[in-house]
PLY file of the C-alpha trace (Angstrom):
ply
format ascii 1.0
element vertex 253
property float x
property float y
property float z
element edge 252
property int vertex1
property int vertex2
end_header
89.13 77.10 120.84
92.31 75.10 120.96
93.45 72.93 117.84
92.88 69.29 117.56
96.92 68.07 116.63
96.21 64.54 116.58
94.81 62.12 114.06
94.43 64.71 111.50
95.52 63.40 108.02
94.14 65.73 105.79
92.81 68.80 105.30
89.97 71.17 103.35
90.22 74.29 102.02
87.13 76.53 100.93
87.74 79.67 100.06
86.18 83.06 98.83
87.16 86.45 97.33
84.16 88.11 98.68
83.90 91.28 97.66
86.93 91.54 95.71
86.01 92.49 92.13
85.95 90.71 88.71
88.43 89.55 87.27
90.11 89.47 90.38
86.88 87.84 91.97
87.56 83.95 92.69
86.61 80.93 94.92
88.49 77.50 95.36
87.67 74.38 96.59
91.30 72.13 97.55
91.25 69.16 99.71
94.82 67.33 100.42
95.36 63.75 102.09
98.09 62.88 103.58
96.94 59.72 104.93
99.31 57.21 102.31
102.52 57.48 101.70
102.42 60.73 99.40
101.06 63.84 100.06
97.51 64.08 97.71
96.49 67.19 96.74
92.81 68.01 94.70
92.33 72.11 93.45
88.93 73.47 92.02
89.44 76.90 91.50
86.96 79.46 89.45
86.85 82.38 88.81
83.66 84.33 89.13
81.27 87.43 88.15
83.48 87.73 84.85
80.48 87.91 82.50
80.13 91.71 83.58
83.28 92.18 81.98
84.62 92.39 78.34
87.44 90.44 76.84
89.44 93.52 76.80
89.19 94.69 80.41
90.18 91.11 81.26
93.20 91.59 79.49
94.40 94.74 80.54
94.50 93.41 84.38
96.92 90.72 82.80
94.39 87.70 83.04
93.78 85.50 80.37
89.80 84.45 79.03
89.99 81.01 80.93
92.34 81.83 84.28
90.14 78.82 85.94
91.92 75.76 87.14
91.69 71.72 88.58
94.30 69.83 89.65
94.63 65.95 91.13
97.88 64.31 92.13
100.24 64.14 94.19
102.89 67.61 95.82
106.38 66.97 97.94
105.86 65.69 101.26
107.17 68.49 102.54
104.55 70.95 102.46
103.28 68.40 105.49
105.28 69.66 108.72
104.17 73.32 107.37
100.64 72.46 107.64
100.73 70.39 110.77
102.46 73.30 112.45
99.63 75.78 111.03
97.07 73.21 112.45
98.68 73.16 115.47
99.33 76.98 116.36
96.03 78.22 114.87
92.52 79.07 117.03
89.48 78.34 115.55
86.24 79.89 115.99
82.75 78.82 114.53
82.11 82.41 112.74
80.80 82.36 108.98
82.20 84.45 106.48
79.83 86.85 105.48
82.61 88.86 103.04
85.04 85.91 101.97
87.66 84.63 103.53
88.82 80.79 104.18
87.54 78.17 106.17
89.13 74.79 106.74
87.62 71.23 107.15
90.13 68.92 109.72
90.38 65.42 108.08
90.05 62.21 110.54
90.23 58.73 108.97
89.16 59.87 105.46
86.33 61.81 106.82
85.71 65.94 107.59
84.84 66.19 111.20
83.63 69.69 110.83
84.37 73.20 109.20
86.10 75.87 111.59
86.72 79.35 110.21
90.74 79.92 111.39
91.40 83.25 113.52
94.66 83.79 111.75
92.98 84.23 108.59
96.03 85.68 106.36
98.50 82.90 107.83
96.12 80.17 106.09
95.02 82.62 103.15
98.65 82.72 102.71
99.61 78.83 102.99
96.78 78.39 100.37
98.33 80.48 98.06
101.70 78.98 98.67
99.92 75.22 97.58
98.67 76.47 94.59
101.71 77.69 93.40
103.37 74.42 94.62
100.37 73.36 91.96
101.34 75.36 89.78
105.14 74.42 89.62
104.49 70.88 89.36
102.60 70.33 86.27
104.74 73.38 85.05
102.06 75.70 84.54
104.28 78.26 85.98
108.43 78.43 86.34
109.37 79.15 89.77
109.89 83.02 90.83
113.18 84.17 89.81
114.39 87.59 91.45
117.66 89.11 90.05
119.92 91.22 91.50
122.87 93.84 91.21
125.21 95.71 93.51
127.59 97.84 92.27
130.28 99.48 94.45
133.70 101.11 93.53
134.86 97.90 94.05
133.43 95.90 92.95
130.05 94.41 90.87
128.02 91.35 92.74
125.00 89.32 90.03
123.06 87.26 92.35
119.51 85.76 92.27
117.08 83.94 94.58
115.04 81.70 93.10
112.15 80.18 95.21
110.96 76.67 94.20
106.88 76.12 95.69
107.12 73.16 94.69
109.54 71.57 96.98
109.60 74.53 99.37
113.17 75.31 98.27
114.83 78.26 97.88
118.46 78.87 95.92
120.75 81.74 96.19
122.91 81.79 93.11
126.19 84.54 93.83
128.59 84.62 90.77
128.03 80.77 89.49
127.75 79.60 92.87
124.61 78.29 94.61
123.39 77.62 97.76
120.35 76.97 99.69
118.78 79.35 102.13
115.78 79.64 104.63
112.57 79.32 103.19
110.97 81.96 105.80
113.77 84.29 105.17
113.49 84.10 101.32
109.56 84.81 101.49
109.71 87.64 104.01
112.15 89.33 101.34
110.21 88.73 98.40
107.12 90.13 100.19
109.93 92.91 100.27
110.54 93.16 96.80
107.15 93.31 95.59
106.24 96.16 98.08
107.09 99.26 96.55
106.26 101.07 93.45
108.26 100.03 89.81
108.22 102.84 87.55
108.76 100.68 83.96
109.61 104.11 82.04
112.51 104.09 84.11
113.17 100.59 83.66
115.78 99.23 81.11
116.80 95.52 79.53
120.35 95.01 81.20
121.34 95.71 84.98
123.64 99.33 84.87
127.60 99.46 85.64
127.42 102.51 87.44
127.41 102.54 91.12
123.96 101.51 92.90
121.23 98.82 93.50
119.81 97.08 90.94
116.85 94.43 90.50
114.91 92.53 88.26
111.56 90.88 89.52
111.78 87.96 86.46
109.92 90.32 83.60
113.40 91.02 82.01
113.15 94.71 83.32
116.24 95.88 85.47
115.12 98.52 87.58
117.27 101.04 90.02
116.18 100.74 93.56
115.70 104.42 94.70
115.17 106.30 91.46
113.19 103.39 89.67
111.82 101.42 92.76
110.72 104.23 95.39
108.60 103.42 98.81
104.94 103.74 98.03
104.81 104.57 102.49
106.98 107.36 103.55
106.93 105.62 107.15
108.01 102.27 105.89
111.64 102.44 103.99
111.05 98.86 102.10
113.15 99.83 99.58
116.20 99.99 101.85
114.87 96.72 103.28
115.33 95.08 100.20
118.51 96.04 99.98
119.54 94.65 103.14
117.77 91.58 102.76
120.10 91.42 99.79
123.39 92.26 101.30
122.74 89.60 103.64
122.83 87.18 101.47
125.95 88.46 99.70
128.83 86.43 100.68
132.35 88.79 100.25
0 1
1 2
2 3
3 4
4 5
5 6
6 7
7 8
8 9
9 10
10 11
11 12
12 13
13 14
14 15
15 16
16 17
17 18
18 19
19 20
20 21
21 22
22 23
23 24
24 25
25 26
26 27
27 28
28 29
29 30
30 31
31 32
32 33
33 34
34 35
35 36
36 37
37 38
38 39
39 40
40 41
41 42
42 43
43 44
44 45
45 46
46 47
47 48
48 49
49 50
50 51
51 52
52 53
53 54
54 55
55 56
56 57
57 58
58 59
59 60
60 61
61 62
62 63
63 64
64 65
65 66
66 67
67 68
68 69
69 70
70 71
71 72
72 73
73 74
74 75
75 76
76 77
77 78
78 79
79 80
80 81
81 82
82 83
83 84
84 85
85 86
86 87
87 88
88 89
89 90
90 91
91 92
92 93
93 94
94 95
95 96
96 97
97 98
98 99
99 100
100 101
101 102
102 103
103 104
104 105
105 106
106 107
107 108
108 109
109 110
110 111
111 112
112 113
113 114
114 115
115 116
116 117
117 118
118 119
119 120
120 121
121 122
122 123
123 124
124 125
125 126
126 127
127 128
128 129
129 130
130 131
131 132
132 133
133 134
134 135
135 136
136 137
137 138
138 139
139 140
140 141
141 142
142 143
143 144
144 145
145 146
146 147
147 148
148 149
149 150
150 151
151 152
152 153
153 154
154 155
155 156
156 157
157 158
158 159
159 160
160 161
161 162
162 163
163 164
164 165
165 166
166 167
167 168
168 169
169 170
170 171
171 172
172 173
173 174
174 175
175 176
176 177
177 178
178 179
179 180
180 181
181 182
182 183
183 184
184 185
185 186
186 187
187 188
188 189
189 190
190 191
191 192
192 193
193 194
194 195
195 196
196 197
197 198
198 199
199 200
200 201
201 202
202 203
203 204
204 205
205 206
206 207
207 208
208 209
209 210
210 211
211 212
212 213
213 214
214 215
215 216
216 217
217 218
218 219
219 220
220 221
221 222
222 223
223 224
224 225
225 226
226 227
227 228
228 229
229 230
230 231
231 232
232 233
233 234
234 235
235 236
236 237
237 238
238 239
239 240
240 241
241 242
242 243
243 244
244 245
245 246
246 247
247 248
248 249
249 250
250 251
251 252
């Protein structure tokens, strides 16, 4: 089924965990209008099944007692091309979603036309996630994610960051003092990177090393040594030298 492109101002979002345990379990509701001059955005999100769990176990998986969340006002314009592109390169079928997943209501003149269940169900799970964190920037209920990085040579020793901003779909490479913006896809497709293998925190330590090597900090403060402390979790997929790539492509000499 081909996607409607035109007279779409808005969109819904309904969304389900499924079988995903608690306290991981969740369901949102977040509708966005961009019908007036700023982009409108509305989040119900809850998290469910939780009473099966104690305080404690809740915790331990980093969550806090109250982890639900609403939201009403407006988010940068910008996020608008991104959707109208999804809208437009999606396929939509009329399948429920008997295990979870998302399903998305096409706004005409202030009004749902009808609920389709997307095909590319991780593109949209993902742009979802992406909107909440926008959310989640703007009324500073989170700092935007900060990703530090070392490479020592013989010859040298190169501190940069990336620092991506949800909120205006922004994303800064700082190199020694000196900033710059850079792609948006790029930036994501490497942090994807950098949260792919596995971080071994006994190995971990509070400043970046001198001593010749790789050396990151995911924005917990904990400086970690790609290849000894960060090691590839797949044997067939070297992310780890990935990320340093990714890296070294930013790195201006």
């Amino acid at each position: 089924m081909s996607s409607p492109k035109s007279n779409v101002t808005g969109l819904v979002f309904e969304y389900d965990s499924g079988i995903t345990p608690p306290p991981y379990a969740h369901v949102f509701h977040m509708t966005l209008d961009w019908s007036g001059k700023e982009l409108q955005a509305q989040l119900q999100l809850h998290y469910t099944d939780r009473e099966e769990l104690s305080e404690e176990e809740i915790l331990d998986e980093g969550f806090t007692l109250n982890d639900d969340y609403q939201y009403d006002g407006p988010l940068d314009q910008v996020w608008v091309k991104s959707l109208q592109e999804l809208i437009s390169t999606s396929r939509w079928t009329g399948k429920s979603l008997d295990e979870g997943g998302i399903r998305i209501g096409l706004t005409e003149s202030g009004k749902v036309k009808d609920y389709k269940t997307p095909a590319n169900q991780e593109e949209w799970q993902l742009m979802a996630q992406d909107l909440i964190q926008a959310i989640y920037e703007t009324t500073k209920k989170e700092a935007p994610l900060q990703v530090n990085y070392r490479i020592v040579s013989s010859e040298s020793t190169v501190d940069c960051s990336v620092t991506v901003h949800f909120s205006n779909r922004k994303v800064i490479f700082e190199q020694n003092g000196k900033s710059r913006t850079i792609n948006w896809e790029y930036a994501i497709q490497l942090m994807k990177l950098v949260f792919t293998p596995d971080y071994h925190y006994e190995m971990a330590k509070e400043s970046p090393s001198t001593k010749r090597g790789h050396y990151i900090d995911c924005g917990d403060g904990y400086w970690h040594e790609l290849g000894k402390g960060v090691v590839n979790i797949d044997p067939a997929f070297d992310a780890v030298g990935k990320i340093q790539e990714g890296f070294e492509g930013l790195v201006e000499e």
